[in-house]
N, C-alpha and C positions, 0 to 999 in steps of 0.2 A: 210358660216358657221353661225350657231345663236348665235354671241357670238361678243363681241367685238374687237378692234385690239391690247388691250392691255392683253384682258384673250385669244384671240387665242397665243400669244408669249408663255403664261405659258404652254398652254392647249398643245403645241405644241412639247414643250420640256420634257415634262411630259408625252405626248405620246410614245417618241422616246424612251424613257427610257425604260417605259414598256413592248415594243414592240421586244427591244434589249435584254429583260432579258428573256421572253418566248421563243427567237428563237436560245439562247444560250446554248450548252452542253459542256459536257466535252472532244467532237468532233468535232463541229462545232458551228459558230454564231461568234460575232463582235466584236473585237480586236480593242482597241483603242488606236492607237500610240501616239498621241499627242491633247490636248485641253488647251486652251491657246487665252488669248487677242489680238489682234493682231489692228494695225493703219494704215491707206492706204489714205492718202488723195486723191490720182487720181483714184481711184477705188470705193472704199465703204466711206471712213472715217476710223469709229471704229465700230468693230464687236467682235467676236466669230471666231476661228481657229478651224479645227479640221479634222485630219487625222485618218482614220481606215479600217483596214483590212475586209471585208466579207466572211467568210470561210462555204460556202454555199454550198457545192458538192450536197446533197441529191434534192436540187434544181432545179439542169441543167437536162436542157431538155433531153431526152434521146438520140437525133439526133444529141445533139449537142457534143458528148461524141467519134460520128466516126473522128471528125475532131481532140478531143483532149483529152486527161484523164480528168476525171472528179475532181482528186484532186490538177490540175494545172489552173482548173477554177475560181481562187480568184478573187476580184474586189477590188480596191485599190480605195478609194473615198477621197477626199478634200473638204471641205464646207467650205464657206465663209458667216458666219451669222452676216447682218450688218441690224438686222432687221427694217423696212418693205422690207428691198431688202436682196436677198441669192444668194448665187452661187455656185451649187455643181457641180465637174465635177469628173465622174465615169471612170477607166480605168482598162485594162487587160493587166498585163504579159507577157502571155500566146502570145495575141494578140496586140502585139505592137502598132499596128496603132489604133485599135476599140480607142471609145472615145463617151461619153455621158455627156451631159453635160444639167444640169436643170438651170436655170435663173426663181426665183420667187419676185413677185411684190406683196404685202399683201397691198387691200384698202379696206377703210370702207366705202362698198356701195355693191350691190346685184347680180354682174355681168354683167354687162350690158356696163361696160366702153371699147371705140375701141381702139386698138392698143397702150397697157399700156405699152408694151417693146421699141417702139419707132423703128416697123420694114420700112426698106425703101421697095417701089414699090414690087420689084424683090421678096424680103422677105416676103411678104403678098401674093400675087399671089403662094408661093410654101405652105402655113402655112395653114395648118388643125386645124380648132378649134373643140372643142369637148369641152360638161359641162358636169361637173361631179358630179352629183347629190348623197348625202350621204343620202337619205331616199329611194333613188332606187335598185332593188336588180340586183347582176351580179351572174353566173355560168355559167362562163368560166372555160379556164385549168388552166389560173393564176390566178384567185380569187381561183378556189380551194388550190391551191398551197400556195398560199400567205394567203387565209383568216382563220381565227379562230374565228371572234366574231360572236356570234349566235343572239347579239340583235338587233332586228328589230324596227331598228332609226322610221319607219314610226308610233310606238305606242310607243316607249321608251316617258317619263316624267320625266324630272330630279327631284328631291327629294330637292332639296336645294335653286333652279333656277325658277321650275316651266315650265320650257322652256321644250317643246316638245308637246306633238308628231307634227311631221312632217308630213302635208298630201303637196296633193299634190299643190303646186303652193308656197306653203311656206316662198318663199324665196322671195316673193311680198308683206307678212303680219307681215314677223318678225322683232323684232326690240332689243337689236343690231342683223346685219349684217355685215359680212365681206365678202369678197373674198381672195381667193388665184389664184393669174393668173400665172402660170409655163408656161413656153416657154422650151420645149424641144428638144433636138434638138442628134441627135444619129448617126455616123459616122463607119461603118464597110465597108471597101475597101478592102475584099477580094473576088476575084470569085468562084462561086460557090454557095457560101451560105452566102455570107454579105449581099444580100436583108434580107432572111429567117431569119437573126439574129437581122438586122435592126425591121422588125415587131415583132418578139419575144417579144425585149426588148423593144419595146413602150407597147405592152399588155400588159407587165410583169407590166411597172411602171404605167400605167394608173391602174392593179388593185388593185397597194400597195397605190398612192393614197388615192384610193375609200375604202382599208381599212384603212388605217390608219390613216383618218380624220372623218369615221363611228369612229373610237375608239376616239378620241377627243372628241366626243360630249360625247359618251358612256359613257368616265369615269371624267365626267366633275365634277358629286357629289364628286370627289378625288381629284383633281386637285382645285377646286374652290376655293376662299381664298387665295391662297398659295401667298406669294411675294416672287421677283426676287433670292435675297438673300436665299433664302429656298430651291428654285428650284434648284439657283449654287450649294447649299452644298450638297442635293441630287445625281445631274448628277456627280460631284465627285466622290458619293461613288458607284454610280452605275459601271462609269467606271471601277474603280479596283474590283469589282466584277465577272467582265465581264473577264476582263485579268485574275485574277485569275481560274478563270472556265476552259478557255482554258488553262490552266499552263501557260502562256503568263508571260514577268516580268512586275511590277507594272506600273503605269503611272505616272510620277509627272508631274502635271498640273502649271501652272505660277503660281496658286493664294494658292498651297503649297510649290513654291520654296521663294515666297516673306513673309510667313508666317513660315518657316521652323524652324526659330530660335523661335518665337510666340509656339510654340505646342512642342519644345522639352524640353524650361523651363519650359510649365505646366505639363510636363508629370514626371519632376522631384519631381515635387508635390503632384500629385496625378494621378496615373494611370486612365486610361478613356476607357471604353467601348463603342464600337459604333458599332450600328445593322440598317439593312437597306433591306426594304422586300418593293419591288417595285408592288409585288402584292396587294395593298392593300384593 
């Protein structure tokens, strides 16, 4: 990514936002049960919690509809955001055992670093790498499915930055640089069609990747500037937007249960309006 590892953290979450606000109706799209601080010393440290529902029917592939109804296809996600390290791990219902799971390492350098997950022997000899190039174009069935931005990263110029367009070799001349290295890894043990499902859903995430780091840079004129503190008060209001959409009940996040007494005395003061257009 042409950007550094402290504006990919914003550009990141500022992506995720918008991304969750176009693909939500008043029928489907992403339901956020819980977001919240969370401490692990054997694990991450201190990160970012966060639980949410995907209510995605229009989605699922059409084959994959003879094995199960289409509106029993939810995907129940947990993220562990301890950024430069993440851990999200994806699950089905539906499908008891499936299980996907992404492990991402954010360094600031061009791609090029070996075995940044720390895999043993066995684990490398099974592990498919693939780069994923954001000024390259895909159409597939899941880029189609998944994509919507029409800007073409290879002549795009950010207005603020200066940084773009993207030709080809790019990622040898720009400066900052980051990478995202994701280790994915996808588990369907059913016969039949747990291969077919297994490939699906590597397509699937390899072309939400590919969009939804095109849309990082894309809307980097938007994002640019922003500090930590902006972004948190933001993803807030986003989430109860989100819940609200699907009639879902509200979310309280940690950083308004610890606040809670904080915003009930101001509101005895003076009532507050608050507006929040993720399109911007």
């Amino acid at each position: 990514m042409p950007m550094s590892l402290e504006e990919y953290q914003i550009a990141q979450m500022y992506m995720v936002m918008k991304m969750q606000q176009r693909s939500t109706t008043g029928t489907e799209g992403v339901e956020v049960l819980e977001n919240r601080s969370f401490e692990d010393d054997d694990a991450f440290g201190k990160g970012q919690y966060t639980s949410k529902v995907y209510h995605l029917q229009s989605k699922v592939p059409t084959w994959l509809t003879t094995f199960a109804p289409a509106d029993a296809l939810i995907m129940q996600e947990e993220a562990w955001n301890a950024y430069p390290r993440c851990k999200t791990v994806i699950q089905c219902p539906y499908f008891s055992k499936f299980r996907l799971t992404i492990e991402t390492i954010h360094r600031a350098d061009n791609g090029h670093s070996e075995n940044v997950h720390g895999l043993s022997k066995e684990q490398l000899a099974a592990r498919q790498v693939e780069t994923i190039d954001i000024a390259s174009s895909s159409t597939d069935y899941w880029s189609y499915m998944i994509g919507s931005n029409t800007v073409d990263i290879s002549k795009f110029e950010s207005v603020r930055t200066g940084r773009g367009p993207l030709s080809m070799g790019w990622q040898d001349r720009c400066h900052p640089v980051m990478t995202a290295y994701k280790l994915v890894t996808v588990d369907a043990p059913y016969w039949g069609f747990g291969y077919r499902l297994e490939q699906a859903l590597l397509a699937g995430e390899r072309a939400l990747f590919l969009e939804s780091h095109r849309n990082c840079f894309a809307w980097i004129d938007e994002w640019f500037g922003m500090m930590m503190q902006q972004i948190r008060e933001l993803e807030r209001k986003s989430d109860c937007l989100l819940n609200e959409k699907l009639g879902k009940p509200a979310l309280l996040t940690s950083m308004e249960s610890e606040e809670e007494h904080v915003y009930s005395q101001r509101s005895q003061l003076k009532p507050e309006q608050h507006s929040f257009a993720v399109d911007a």
